[in-house]
N, C-alpha and C positions, 0 to 999 in steps of 0.2 A: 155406544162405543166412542170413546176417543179417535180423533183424527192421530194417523200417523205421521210421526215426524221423521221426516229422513235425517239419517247421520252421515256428514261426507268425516271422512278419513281421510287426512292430506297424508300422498305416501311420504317415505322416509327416505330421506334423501342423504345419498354419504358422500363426508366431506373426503378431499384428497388432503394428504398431509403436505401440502405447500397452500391447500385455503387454511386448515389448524393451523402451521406456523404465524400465517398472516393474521390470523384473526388473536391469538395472543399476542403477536408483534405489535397490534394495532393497542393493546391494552397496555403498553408497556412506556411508560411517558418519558422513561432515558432514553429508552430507543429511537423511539420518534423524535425527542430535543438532538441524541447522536446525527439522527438520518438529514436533520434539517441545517445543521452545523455544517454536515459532508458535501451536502448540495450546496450552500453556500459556500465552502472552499471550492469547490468542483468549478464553482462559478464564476469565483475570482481566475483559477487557472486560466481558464477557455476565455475567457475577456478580459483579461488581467491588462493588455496592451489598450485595446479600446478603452477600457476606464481611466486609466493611465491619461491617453491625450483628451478625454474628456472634460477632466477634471483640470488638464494643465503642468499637468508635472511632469519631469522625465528622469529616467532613473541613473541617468548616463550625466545628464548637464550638472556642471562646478558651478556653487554660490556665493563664494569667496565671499560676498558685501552681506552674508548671513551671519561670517566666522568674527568672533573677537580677532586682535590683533596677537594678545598674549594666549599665545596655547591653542590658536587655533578652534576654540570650542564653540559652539553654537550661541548665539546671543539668545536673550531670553528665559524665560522658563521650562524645562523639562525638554531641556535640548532643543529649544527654537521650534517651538509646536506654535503654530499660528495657523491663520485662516487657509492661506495659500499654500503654507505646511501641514495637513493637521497634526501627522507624526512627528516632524520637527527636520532634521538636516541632520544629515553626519557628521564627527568632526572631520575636522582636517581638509575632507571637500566640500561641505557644504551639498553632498546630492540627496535626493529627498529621500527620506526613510521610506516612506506609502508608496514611490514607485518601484522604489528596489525590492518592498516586498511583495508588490504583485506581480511582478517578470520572474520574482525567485519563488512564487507558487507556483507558478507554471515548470520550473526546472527541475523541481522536489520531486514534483507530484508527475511529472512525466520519467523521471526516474526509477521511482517507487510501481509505479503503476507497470509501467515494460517488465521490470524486474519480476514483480507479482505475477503477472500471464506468462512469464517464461517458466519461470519456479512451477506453475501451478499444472503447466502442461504435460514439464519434463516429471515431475513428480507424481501424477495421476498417470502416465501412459508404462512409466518403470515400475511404477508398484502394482499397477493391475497385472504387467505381465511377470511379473515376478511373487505377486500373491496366487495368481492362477496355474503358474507352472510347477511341475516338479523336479527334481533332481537337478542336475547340470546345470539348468540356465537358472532357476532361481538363486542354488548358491552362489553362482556368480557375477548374478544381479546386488547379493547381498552383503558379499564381501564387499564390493564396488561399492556400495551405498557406507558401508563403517570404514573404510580407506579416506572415500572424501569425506568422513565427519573428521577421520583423524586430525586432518589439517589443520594447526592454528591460524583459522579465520584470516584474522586482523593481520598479522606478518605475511601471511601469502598476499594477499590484494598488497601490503606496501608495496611489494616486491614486484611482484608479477603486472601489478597496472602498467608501469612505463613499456613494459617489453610485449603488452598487449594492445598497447595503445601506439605502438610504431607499426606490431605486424600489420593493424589494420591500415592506418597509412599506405602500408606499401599497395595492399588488396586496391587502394584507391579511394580511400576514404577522406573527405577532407579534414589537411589539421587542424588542431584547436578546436571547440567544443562538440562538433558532430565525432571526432575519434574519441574524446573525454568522457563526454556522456554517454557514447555507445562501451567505451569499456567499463564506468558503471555499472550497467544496466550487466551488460556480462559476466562478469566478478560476481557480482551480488548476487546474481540468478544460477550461475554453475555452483557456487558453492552453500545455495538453499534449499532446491531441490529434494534431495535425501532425506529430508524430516518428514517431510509430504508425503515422500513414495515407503517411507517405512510405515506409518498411519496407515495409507492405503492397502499394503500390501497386508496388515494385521486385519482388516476391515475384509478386505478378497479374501484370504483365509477362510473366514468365518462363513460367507455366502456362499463360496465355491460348494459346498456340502450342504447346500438347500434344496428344496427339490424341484423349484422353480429352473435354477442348474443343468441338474439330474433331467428333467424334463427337457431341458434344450440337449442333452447330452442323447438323450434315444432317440428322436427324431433326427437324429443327423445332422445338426446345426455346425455348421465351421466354428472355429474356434475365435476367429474375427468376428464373427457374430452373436458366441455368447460374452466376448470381452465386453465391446463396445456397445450391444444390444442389451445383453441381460446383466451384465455385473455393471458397468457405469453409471446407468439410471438409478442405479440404488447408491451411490456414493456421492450425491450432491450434495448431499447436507453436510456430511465434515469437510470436503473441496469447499465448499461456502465461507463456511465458519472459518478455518485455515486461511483462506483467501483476506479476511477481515484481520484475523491477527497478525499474520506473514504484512500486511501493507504499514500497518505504524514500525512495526521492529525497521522496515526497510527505509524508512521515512530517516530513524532515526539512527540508520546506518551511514546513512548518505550523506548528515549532518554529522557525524562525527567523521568520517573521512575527509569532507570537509575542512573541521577542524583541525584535521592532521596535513591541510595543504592536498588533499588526494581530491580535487572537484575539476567543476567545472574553469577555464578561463577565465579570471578578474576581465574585467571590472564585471563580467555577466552575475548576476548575484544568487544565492541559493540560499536558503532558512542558514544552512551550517555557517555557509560562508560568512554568511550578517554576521553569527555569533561569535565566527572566529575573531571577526573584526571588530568586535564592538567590545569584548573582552579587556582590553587595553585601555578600553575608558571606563569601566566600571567605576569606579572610584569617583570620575569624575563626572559622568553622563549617565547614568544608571538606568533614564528611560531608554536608549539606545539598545540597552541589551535587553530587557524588560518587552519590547515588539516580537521581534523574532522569537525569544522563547515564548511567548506566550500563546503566539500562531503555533509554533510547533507542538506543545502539550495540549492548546484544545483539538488538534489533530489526532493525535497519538492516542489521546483521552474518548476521545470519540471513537472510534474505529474501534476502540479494548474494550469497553460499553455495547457498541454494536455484536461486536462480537459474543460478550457475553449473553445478550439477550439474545442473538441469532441461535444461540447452545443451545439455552434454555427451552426456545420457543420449538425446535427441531428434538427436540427429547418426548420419544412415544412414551414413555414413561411418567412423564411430566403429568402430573396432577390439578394443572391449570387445563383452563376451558376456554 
C-alpha cells in the first residue's frame, strides 16, 4: 500500500469590495500615474512656501533689472526663464512665475478642497434624508434641491459675492482674503450641493426596500440609526467617485471667477488669477500663460482620470478581477 498523502485545503477567504476596488485600482496605470500627479500637487500646496524660500524666490518681490526698458517684458528667452528663474518673471513686475504658482496652489486647492467637504456633507445628509423619508418632508426636500438648481449659477455668485463677503465682515471676519476666500468656498458649496443629494437620494430609494432595511426596521432600530448605520455604509462609493469629479469642475470654477475679477486680493495669486493676468501678453509672452494652464489641466485631467477609474473599479458588475 502506498503511503498516504495529506491534502491541506487553504480556506477561501472573501475579499470586501474596497480590497476588489483596490486591487483593480492597483492594475490601473492612469490611475496610479493620476494618484501620483495628485500627491505631488497636494505636495506643492502644503509646502508650497517652504519651497519657495528654499529655492530663493518670492512671489511678492519686483525685478524690474529682469524687464526690458521697451514694453516692460522680461529679457531673455521664454519670458526670462533662467537658473534663479526657472519659470521666468512676469511682465511688468518682473515677480517670479514658480513662486507665484506655488502660494497660488495652495489658494486653488484650499478652495476647491473646503468647497468639496461642504458640498459633499450638505449633499449626502439631504439626500439620505430625503431618499429615506416619505411624503412631506421629502417633497420638500426636493422641491428645495430643483429651486436651488433653478439658479443661474454664474450671475448669482456675481452678485451675491460682494453682499456675502461684507455680511461676513460685519460677523467679524477679517477683510480681504480670509472674507474672499471664505465667500468662495460658500458660493461654490451652497450652490453644489443639490447634484449630490439628488444622486444620493435616487441611490436611498433603491436600498431603503432592502431587507438588510427591513431587518433594521423590526428590531426597532431608530431611524438615526438606520440612516447613518445602515444606509450610509453603502453609499461610499458614488460619495467617492462624486467627491473626485465635484474637486476639478471646483478647481476650475474658482479659476474662472477669477478670471471674472471674483478671487482672492492681488497681488495673493491663484491658478485663475495668473491666467487672467497673463492673457494680456499672450501675444507677446505666451510661456506666461502656457504655466498656469498647464498646472491647471494636469489637475483637472487627473482628478477626471481618477475618477474614472474609481467608477470603474467600484462597479460590482465590472468584469475585471
Amino acid at each position: 500500500m502506498g503511503a498516504n498523502v495529506a491534502t491541506v485545503i487553504e480556506p477561501v477567504v472573501g475579499r470586501t469590495l474596497r480590497q476588489i476596488a483596490w486591487s483593480r485600482l492597483r492594475k490601473d496605470r492612469v490611475a496610479i500615474g493620476s494618484m501620483i500627479i495628485l500627491v505631488f500637487i497636494t505636495f506643492i500646496a502644503i509646502f508650497g512656501p517652504l519651497i519657495s524660500n528654499w529655492i530663493g524666490v518670492n512671489p511678492y518681490d519686483f525685478n524690474t533689472e529682469l524687464l526690458s526698458d521697451a514694453g516692460s517684458l522680461p529679457l531673455g528667452a521664454f519670458g526670462g526663464v533662467s537658473l534663479a528663474h526657472p519659470l521666468g518673471v512676469e511682465p511688468l513686475t518682473g515677480r517670479d512665475i514658480l513662486a507665484r504658482l506655488l502660494y497660488g496652489t495652495r489658494i486653488s486647492l484650499l478652495i476647491a478642497v473646503s468647497a468639496t467637504i461642504i458640498t459633499v456633507l450638505l449633499g449626502t445628509v439631504v439626500g439620505v434624508i430625503s431618499g429615506y423619508s416619505r411624503g412631506r418632508t421629502d417633497t420638500i426636500l426636493s422641491r428645495f434641491m430643483d429651486i436651488t438648481l433653478a439658479f443661474p449659477l454664474l450671475l448669482v455668485i456675481i452678485a451675491m459675492s460682494p453682499v456675502i463677503e461684507q455680511r461676513l465682515q460685519t460677523f467679524g471676519l477679517p477683510p480681504g482674503n480670509p472674507s474672499r476666500i471664505t465667500t468662495l468656498i460658500l458660493v461654490l458649496s451652497v450652490f453644489g450641493w443639490p447634484y449630490l443629494a439628488r444622486l444620493i437620494r435616487g441611490q436611498v430609494i433603491s436600498l431603503r426596500e432592502r431587507e438588510f432595511v427591513e431587518a433594521a426596521i423590526s428590531i426597532g432600530s431608530s431611524n438615526r440609526r438606520i440612516l447613518f448605520r445602515e444606509l450610509l455604509p453603502n453609499l461610499w462609493a458614488p460619495i467617492l467617485i462624486y467627491a473626485t469629479i465635484a474637486m476639478p469642475a471646483l478647481i476650475g470654477a474658482e479659476a474662472a471667477l477669477a478670471y471674472l475679477g471674483i478671487s482672492v486680493v492681488p497681488p495673493t495669486p491663484t491658478w485663475g488669477s495668473m491666467l487672467q493676468e497673463s492673457v494680456g501678453y499672450f501675444t507677446v509672452d505666451p510661456f506666461y500663460f502656457f504655466v498656469p494652464l498647464t498646472m491647471l489641466l494636469a489637475v483637472v485631467l487627473s482628478f477626471n482620470l481618477l475618477g474614472d477609474a474609481l467608477r470603474d473599479a467600484l462597479d460590482p458588475k465590472s468584469g475585471r478581477h
